[in-house]
Structures are given as structure tokens and as C-alpha cells.
Chimera marker file (.cmm) of the C-alpha trace (Angstrom):
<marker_set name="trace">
<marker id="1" x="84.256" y="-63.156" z="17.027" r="1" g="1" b="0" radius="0.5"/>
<marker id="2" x="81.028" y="-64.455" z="18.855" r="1" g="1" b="0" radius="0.5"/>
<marker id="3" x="79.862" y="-67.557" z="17.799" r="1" g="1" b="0" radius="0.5"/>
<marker id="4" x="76.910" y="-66.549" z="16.266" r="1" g="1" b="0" radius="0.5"/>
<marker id="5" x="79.033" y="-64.237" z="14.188" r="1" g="1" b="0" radius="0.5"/>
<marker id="6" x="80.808" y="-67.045" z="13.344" r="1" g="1" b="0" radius="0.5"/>
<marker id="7" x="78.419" y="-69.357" z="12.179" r="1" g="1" b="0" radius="0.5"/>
<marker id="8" x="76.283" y="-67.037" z="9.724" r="1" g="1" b="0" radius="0.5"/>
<marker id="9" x="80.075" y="-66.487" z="8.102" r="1" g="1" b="0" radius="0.5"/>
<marker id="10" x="80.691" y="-70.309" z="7.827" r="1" g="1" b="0" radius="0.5"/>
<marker id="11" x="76.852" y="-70.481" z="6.243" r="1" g="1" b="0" radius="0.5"/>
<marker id="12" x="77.315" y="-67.561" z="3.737" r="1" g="1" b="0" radius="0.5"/>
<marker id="13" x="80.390" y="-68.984" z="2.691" r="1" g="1" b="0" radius="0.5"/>
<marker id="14" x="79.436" y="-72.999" z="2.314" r="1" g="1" b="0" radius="0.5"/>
<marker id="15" x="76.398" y="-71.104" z="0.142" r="1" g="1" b="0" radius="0.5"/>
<marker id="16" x="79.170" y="-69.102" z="-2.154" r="1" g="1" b="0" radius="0.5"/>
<marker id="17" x="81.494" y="-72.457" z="-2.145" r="1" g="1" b="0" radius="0.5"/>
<marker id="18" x="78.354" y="-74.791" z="-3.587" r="1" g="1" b="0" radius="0.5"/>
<marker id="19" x="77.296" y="-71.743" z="-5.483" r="1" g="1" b="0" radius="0.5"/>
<marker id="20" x="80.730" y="-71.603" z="-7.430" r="1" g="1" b="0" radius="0.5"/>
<marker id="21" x="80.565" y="-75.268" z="-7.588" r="1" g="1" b="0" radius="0.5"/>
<marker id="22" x="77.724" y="-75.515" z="-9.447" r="1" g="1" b="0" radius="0.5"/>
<marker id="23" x="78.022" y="-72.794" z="-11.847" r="1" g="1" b="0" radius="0.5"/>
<marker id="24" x="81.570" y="-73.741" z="-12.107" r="1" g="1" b="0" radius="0.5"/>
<marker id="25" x="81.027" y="-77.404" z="-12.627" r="1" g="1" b="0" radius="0.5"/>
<marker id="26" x="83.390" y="-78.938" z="-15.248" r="1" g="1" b="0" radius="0.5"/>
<marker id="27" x="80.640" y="-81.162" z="-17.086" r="1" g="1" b="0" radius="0.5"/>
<marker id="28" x="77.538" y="-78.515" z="-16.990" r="1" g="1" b="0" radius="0.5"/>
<marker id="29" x="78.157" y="-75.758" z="-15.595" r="1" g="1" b="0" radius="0.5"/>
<marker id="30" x="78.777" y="-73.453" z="-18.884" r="1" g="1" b="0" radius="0.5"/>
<marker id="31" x="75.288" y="-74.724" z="-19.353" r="1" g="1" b="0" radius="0.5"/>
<marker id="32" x="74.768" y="-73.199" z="-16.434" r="1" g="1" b="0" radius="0.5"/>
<marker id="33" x="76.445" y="-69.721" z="-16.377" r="1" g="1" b="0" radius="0.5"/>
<marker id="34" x="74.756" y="-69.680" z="-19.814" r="1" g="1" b="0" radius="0.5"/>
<marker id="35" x="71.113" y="-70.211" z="-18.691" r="1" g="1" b="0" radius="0.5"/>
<marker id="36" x="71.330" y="-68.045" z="-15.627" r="1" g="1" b="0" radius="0.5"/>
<marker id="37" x="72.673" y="-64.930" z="-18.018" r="1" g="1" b="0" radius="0.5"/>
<marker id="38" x="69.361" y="-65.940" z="-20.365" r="1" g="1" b="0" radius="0.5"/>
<marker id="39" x="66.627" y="-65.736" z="-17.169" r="1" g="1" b="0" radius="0.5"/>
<marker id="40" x="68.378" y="-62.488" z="-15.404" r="1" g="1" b="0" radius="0.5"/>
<marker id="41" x="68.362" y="-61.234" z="-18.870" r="1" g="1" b="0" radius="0.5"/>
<marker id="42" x="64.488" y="-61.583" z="-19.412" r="1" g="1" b="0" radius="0.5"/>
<marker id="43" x="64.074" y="-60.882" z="-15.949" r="1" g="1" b="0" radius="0.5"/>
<marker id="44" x="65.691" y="-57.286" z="-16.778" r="1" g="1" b="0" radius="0.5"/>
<marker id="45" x="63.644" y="-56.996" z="-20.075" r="1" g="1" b="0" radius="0.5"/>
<marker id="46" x="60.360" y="-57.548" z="-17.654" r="1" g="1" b="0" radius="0.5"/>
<marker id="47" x="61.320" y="-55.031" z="-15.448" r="1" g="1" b="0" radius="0.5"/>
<marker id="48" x="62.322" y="-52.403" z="-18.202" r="1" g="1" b="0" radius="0.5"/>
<marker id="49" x="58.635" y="-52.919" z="-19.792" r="1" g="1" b="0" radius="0.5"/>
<marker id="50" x="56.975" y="-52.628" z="-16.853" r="1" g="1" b="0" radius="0.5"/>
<marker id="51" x="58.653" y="-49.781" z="-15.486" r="1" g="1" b="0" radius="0.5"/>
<marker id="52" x="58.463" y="-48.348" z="-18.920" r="1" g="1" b="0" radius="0.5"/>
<marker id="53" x="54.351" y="-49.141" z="-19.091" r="1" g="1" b="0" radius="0.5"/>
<marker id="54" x="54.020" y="-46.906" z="-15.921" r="1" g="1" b="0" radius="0.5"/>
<marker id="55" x="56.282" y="-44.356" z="-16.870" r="1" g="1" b="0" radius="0.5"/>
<marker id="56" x="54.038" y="-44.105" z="-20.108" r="1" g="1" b="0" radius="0.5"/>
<marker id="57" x="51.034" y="-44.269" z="-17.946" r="1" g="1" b="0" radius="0.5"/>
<marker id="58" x="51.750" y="-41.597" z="-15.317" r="1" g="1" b="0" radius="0.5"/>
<marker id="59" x="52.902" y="-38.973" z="-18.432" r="1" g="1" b="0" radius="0.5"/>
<marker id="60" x="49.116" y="-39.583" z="-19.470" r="1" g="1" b="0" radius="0.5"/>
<marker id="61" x="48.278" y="-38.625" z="-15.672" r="1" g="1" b="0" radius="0.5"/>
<marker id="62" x="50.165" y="-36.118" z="-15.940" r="1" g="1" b="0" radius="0.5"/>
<marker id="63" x="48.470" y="-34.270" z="-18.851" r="1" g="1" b="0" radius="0.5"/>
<marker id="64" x="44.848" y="-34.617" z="-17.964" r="1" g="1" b="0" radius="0.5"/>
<marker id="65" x="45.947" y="-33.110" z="-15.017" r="1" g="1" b="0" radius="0.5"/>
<marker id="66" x="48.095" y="-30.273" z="-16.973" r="1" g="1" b="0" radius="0.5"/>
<marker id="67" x="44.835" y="-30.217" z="-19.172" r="1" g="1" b="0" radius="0.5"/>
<marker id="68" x="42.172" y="-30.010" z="-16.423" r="1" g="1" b="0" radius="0.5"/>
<marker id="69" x="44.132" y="-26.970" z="-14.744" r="1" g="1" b="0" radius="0.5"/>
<marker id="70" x="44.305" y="-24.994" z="-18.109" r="1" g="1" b="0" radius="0.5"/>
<marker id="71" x="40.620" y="-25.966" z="-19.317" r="1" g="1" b="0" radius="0.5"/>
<marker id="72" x="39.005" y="-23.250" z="-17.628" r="1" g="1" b="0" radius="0.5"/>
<marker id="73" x="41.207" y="-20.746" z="-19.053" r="1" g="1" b="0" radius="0.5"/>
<marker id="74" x="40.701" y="-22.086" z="-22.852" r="1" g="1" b="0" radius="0.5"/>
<marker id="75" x="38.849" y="-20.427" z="-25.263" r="1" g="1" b="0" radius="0.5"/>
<marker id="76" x="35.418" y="-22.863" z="-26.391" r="1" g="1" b="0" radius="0.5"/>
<marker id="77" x="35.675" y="-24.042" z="-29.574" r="1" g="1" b="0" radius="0.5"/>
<marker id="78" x="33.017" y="-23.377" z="-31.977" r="1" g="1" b="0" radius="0.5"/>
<marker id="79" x="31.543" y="-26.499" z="-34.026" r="1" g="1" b="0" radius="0.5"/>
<marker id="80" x="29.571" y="-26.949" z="-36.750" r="1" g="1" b="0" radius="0.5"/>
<marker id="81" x="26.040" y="-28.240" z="-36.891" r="1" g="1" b="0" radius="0.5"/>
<marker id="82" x="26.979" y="-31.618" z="-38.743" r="1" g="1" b="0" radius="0.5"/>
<marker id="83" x="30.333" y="-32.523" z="-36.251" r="1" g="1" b="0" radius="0.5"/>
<marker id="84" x="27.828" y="-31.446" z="-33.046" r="1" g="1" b="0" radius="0.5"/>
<marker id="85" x="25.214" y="-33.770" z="-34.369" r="1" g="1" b="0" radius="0.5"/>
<marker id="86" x="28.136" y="-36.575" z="-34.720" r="1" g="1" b="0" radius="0.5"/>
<marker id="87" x="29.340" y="-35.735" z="-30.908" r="1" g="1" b="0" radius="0.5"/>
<marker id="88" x="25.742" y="-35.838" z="-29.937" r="1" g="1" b="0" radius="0.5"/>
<marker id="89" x="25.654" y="-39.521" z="-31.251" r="1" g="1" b="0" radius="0.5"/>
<marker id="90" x="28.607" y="-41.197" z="-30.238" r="1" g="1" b="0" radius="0.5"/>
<marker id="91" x="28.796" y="-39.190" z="-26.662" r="1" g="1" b="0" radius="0.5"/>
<marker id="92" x="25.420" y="-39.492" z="-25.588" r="1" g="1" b="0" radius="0.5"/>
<marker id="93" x="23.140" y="-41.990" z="-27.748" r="1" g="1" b="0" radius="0.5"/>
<marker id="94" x="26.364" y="-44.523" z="-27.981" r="1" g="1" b="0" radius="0.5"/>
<marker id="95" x="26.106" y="-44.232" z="-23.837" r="1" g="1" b="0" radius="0.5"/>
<marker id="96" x="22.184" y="-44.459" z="-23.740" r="1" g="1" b="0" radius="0.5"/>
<marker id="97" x="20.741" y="-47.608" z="-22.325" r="1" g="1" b="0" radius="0.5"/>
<marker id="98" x="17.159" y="-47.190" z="-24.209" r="1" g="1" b="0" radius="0.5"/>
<marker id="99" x="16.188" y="-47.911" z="-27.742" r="1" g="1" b="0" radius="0.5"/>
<marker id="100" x="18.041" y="-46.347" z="-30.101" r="1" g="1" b="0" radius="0.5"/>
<marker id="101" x="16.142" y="-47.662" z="-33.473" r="1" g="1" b="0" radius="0.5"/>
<marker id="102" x="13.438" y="-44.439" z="-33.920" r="1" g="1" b="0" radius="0.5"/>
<marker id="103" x="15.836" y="-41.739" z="-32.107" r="1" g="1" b="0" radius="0.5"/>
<marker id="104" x="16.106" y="-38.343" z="-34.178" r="1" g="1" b="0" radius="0.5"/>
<marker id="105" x="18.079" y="-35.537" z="-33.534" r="1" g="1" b="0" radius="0.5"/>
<marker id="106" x="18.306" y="-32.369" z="-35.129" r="1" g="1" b="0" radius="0.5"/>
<marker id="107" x="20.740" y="-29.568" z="-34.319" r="1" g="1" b="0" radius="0.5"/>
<marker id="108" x="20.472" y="-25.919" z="-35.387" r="1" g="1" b="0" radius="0.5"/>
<marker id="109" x="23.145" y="-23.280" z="-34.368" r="1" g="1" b="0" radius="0.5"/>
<marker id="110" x="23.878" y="-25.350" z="-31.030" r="1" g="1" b="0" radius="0.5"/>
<marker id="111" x="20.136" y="-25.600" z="-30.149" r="1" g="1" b="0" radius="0.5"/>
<marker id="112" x="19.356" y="-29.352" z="-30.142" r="1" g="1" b="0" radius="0.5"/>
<marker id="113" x="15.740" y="-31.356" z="-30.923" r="1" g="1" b="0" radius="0.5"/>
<marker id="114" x="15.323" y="-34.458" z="-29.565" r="1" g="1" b="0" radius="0.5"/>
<marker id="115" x="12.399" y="-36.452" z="-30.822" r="1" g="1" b="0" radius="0.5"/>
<marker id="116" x="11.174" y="-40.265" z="-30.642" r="1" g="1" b="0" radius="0.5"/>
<marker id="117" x="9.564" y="-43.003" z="-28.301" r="1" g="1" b="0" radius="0.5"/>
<marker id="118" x="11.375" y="-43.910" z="-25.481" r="1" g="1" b="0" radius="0.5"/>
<marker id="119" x="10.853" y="-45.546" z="-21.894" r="1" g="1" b="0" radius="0.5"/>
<marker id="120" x="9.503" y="-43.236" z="-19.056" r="1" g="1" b="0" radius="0.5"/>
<marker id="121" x="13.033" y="-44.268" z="-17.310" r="1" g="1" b="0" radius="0.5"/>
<marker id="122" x="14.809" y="-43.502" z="-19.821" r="1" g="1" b="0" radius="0.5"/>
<marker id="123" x="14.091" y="-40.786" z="-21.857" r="1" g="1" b="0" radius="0.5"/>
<marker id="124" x="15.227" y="-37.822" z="-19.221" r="1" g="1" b="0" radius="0.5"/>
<marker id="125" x="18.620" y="-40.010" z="-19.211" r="1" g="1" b="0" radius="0.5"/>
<marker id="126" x="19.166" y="-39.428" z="-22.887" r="1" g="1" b="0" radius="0.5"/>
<marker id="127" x="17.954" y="-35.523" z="-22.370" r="1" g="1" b="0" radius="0.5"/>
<marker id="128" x="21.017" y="-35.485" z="-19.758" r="1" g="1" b="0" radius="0.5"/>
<marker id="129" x="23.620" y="-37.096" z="-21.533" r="1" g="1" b="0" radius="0.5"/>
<marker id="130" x="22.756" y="-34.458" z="-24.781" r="1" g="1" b="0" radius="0.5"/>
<marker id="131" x="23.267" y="-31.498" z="-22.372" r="1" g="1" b="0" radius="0.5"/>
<marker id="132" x="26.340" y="-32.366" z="-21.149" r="1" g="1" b="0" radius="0.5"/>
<marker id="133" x="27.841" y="-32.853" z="-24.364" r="1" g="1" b="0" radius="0.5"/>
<marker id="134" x="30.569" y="-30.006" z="-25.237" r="1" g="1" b="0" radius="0.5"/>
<marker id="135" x="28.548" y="-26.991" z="-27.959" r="1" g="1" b="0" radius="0.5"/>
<marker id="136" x="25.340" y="-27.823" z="-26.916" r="1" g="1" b="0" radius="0.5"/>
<marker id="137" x="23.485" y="-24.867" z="-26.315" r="1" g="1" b="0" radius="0.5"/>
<marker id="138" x="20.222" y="-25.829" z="-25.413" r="1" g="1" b="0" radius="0.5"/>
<marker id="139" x="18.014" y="-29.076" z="-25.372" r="1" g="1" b="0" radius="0.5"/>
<marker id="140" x="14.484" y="-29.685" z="-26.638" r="1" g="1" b="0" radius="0.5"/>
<marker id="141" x="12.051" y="-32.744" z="-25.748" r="1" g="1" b="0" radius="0.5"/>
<marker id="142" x="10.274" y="-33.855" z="-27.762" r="1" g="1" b="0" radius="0.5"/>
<marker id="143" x="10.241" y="-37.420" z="-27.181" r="1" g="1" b="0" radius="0.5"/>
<marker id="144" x="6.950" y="-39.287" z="-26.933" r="1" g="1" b="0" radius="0.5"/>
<marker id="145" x="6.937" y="-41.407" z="-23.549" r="1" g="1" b="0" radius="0.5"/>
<marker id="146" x="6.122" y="-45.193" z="-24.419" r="1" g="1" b="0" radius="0.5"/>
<marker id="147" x="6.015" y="-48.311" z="-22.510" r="1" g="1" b="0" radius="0.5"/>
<marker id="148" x="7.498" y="-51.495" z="-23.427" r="1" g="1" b="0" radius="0.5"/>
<marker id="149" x="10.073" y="-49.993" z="-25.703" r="1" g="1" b="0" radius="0.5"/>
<link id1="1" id2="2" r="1" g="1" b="0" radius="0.2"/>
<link id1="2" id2="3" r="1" g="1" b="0" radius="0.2"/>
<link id1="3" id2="4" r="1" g="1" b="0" radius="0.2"/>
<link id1="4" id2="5" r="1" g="1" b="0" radius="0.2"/>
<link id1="5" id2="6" r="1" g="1" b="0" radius="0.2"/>
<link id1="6" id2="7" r="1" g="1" b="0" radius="0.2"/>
<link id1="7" id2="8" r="1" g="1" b="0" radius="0.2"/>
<link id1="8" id2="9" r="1" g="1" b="0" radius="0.2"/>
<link id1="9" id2="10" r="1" g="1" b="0" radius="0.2"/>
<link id1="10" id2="11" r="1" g="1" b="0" radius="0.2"/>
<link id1="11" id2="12" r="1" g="1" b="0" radius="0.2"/>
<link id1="12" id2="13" r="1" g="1" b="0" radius="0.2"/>
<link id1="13" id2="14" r="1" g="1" b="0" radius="0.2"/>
<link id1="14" id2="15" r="1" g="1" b="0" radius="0.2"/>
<link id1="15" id2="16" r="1" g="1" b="0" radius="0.2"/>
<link id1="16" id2="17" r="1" g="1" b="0" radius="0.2"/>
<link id1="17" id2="18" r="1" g="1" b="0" radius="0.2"/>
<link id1="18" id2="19" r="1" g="1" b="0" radius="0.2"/>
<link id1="19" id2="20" r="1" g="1" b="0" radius="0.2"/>
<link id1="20" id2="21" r="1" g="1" b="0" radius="0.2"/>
<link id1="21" id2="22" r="1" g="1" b="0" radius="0.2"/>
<link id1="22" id2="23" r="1" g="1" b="0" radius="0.2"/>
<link id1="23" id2="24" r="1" g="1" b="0" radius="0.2"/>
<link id1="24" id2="25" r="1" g="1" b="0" radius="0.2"/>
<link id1="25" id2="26" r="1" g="1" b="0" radius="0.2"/>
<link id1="26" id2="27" r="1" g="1" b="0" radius="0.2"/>
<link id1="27" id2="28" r="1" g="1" b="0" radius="0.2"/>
<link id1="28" id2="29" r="1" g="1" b="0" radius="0.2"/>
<link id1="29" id2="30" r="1" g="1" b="0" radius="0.2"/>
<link id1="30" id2="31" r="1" g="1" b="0" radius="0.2"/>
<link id1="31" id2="32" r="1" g="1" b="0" radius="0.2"/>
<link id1="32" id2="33" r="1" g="1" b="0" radius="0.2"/>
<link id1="33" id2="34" r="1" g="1" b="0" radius="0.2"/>
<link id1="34" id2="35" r="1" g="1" b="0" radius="0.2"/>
<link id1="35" id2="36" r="1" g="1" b="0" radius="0.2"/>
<link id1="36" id2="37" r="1" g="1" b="0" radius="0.2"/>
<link id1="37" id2="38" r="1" g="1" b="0" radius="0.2"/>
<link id1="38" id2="39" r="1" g="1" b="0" radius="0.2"/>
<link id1="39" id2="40" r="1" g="1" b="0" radius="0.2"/>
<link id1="40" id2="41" r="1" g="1" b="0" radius="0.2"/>
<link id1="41" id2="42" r="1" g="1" b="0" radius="0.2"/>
<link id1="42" id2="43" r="1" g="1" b="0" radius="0.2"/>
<link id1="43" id2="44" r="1" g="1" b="0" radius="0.2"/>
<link id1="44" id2="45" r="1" g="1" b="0" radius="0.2"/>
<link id1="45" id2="46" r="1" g="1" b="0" radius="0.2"/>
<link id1="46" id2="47" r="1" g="1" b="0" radius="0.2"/>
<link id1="47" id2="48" r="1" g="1" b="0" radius="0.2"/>
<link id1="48" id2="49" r="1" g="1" b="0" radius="0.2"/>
<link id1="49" id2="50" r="1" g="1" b="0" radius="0.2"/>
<link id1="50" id2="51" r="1" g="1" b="0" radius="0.2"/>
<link id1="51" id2="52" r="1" g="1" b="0" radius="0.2"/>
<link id1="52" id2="53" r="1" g="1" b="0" radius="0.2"/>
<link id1="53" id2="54" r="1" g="1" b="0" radius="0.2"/>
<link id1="54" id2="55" r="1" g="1" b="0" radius="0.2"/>
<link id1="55" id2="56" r="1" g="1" b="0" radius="0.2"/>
<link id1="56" id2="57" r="1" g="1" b="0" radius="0.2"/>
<link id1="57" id2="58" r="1" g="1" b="0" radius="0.2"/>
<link id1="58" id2="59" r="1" g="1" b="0" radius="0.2"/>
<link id1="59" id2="60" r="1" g="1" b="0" radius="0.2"/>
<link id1="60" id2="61" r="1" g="1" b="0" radius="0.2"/>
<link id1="61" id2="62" r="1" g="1" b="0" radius="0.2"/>
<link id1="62" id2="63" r="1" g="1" b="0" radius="0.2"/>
<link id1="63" id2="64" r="1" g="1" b="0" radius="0.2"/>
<link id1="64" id2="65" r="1" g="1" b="0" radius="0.2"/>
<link id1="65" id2="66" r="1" g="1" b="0" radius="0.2"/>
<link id1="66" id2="67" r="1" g="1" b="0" radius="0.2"/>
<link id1="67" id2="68" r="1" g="1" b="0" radius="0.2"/>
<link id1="68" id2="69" r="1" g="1" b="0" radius="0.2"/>
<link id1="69" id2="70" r="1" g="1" b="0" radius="0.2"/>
<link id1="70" id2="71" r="1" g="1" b="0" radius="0.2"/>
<link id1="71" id2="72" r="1" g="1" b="0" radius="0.2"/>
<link id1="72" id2="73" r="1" g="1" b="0" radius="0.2"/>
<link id1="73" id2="74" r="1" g="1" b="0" radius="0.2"/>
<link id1="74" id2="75" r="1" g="1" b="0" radius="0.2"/>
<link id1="75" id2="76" r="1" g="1" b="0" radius="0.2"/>
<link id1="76" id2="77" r="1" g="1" b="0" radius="0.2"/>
<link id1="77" id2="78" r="1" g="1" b="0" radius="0.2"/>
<link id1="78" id2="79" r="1" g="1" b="0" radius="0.2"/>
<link id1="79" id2="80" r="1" g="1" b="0" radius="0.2"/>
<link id1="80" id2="81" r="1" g="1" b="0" radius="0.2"/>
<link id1="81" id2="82" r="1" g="1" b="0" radius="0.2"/>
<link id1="82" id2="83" r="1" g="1" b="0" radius="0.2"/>
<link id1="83" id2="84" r="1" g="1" b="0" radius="0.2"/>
<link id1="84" id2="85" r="1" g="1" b="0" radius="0.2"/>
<link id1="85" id2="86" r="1" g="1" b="0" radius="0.2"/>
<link id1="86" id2="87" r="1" g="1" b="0" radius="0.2"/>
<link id1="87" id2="88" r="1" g="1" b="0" radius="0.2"/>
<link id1="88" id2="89" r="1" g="1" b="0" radius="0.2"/>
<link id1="89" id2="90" r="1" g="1" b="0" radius="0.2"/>
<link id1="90" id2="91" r="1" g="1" b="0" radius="0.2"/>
<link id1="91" id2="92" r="1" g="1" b="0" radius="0.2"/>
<link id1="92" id2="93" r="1" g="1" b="0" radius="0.2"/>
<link id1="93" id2="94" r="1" g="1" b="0" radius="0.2"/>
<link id1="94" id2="95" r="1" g="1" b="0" radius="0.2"/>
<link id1="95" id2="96" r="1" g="1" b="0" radius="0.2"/>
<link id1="96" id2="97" r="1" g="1" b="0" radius="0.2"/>
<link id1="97" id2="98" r="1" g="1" b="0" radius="0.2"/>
<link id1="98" id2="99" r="1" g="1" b="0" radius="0.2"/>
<link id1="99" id2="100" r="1" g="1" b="0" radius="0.2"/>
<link id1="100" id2="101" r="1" g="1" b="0" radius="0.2"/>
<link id1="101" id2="102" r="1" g="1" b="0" radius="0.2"/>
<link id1="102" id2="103" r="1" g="1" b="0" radius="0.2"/>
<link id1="103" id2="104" r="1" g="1" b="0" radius="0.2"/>
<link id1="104" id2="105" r="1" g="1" b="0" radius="0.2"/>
<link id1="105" id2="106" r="1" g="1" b="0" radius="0.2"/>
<link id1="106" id2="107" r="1" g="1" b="0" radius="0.2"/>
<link id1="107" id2="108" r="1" g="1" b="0" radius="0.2"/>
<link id1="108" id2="109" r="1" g="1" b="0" radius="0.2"/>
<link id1="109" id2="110" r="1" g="1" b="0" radius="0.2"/>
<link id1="110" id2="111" r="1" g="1" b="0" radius="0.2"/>
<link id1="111" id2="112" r="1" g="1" b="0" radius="0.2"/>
<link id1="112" id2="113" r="1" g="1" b="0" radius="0.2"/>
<link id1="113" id2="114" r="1" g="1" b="0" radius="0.2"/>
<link id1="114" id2="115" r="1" g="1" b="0" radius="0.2"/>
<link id1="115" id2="116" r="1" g="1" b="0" radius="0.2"/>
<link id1="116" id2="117" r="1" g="1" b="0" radius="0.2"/>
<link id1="117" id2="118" r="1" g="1" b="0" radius="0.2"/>
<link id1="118" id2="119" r="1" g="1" b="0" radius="0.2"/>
<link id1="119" id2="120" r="1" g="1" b="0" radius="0.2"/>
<link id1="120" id2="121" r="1" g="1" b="0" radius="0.2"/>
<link id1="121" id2="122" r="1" g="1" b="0" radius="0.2"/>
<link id1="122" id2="123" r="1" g="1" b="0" radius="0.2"/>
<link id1="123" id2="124" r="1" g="1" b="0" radius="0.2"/>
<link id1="124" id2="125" r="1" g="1" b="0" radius="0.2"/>
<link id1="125" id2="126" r="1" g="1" b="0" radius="0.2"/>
<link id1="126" id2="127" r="1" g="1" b="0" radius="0.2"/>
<link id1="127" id2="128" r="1" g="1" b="0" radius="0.2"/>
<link id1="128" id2="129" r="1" g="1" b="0" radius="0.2"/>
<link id1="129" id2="130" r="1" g="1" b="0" radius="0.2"/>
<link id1="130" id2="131" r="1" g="1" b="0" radius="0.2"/>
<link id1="131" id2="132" r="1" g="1" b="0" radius="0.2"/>
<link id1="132" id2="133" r="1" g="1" b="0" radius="0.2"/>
<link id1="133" id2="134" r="1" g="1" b="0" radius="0.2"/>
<link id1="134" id2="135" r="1" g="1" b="0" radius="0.2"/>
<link id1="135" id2="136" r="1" g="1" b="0" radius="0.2"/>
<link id1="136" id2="137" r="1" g="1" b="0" radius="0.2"/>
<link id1="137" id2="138" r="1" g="1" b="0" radius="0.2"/>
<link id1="138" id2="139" r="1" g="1" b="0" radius="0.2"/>
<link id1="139" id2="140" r="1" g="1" b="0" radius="0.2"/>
<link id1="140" id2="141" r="1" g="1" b="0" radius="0.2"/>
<link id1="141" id2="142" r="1" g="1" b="0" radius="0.2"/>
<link id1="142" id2="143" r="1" g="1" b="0" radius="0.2"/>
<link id1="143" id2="144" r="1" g="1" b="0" radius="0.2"/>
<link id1="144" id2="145" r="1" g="1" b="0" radius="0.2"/>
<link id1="145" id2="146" r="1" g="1" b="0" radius="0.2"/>
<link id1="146" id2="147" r="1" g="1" b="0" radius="0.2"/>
<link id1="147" id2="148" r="1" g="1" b="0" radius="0.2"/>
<link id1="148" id2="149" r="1" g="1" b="0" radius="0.2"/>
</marker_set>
């Protein structure tokens, strides 16, 4: 055995002998054995969680991905006038960055009416967001172009 050899043996076991000793310890070492069990058990907990948190997360991956290959091949769904209108308001007003105090919408068999002041920056913004919205058919402006607002 070369010397070296020797030495990391002799230093691996002086770590298990003072290791033993003082989990082993006559006076505290139950205290010990008994607090080490307690941390590697949270310590397993933590891991568990986490790996269970990005197990969770990577299923969700996993289905927008399922549900972005089959989209195309989906039938559209057909929506009333009143659940459009609600879309219309939480998808694209709730995003708007302009006034929405005076903003009216009306929506008739898809076809959408847009009408109230807004800020020459902003108003095409809000025409953009309607369109993209999901049953929208077509858009019409009819919002009056104000300054200050």
C-alpha cells in the first residue's frame, strides 16, 4: 500500500471513529442520533416537495404542448353574444393601458363595435387586443381620438 493510500484510509477512518463517538456518546448522543433522524427527515420532505412541485409543473408543460399540437385540428367553438362581450372585457380591456371609464362595446353575431374617447396611442392598442380575442369576427372603430385622457 503506497503511502498516500495509506493515509486517506487512516483519515476516513479517524472521521468514522469521532463520527461514532459522537453519535454514540453515552451522555448525549441519543440526543444526537435523535436530532440527526429529525433534519435528514425534513431534508427528505424538502426534496419530495420540490421534486414533486416540478413534476406538477412539467405535466402542465406537457399539456399546453399536447394542446398547442391538437389546436389546429379542433373544431371553433361557437359563443354567444353576452359570454363574447365578457371575453372581450376581461381579455382585452382588463389588458388595455388607456382609460377604461367611457369604453362601450357592443357585439352582434361576432361582429364587434367599439366606441369611446381614448388617447391617439392608445386607441389602435385596444382595436388589437379585441381582434385577437377567440369569436371575434370582425372589429369596428368607432372611438373618438382625445388628448389628455
Amino acid at each position: 500500500m503506497s503511502k498516500t493510500r495509506f493515509w486517506r484510509s487512516a483519515g476516513i477512518g479517524a472521521a468514522v471513529a469521532a463520527a461514532g463517538a459522537y453519535l454514540f456518546d453515552p451522555d448525549r448522543g441519543r440526543t444526537r442520533r435523535a436530532k440527526l433522524a429529525d433534519q435528514a427527515g425534513a431534508t427528505m420532505r424538502t426534496v419530495r416537495e420540490r421534486t414533486m412541485a416540478k413534476a406538477r409543473y412539467q405535466k402542465g408543460v406537457a399539456r399546453g404542448v399536447a394542446h398547442k399540437m391538437t389546436e389546429p385540428f379542433q373544431e371553433p367553438v361557437e359563443v354567444d353574444d353576452e359570454t363574447l362581450l365578457q371575453k372581450i372585457r376581461s381579455e382585452a380591456v382588463g389588458r388595455w393601458q388607456g382609460s377604461k371609464r367611457d369604453i362601450e362595446i357592443d357585439v352582434r353575431d361576432g361582429d364587434v363595435t367599439v366606441r369611446g374617447p381614448a388617447d391617439p396611442d392608445r386607441a389602435g392598442e385596444l382595436i388589437r387586443l379585441v381582434e385577437s380575442v377567440d369569436g371575434v369576427r370582425s372589429v369596428s372603430d368607432e372611438m373618438t381620438v382625445t388628448q389628455g385622457i
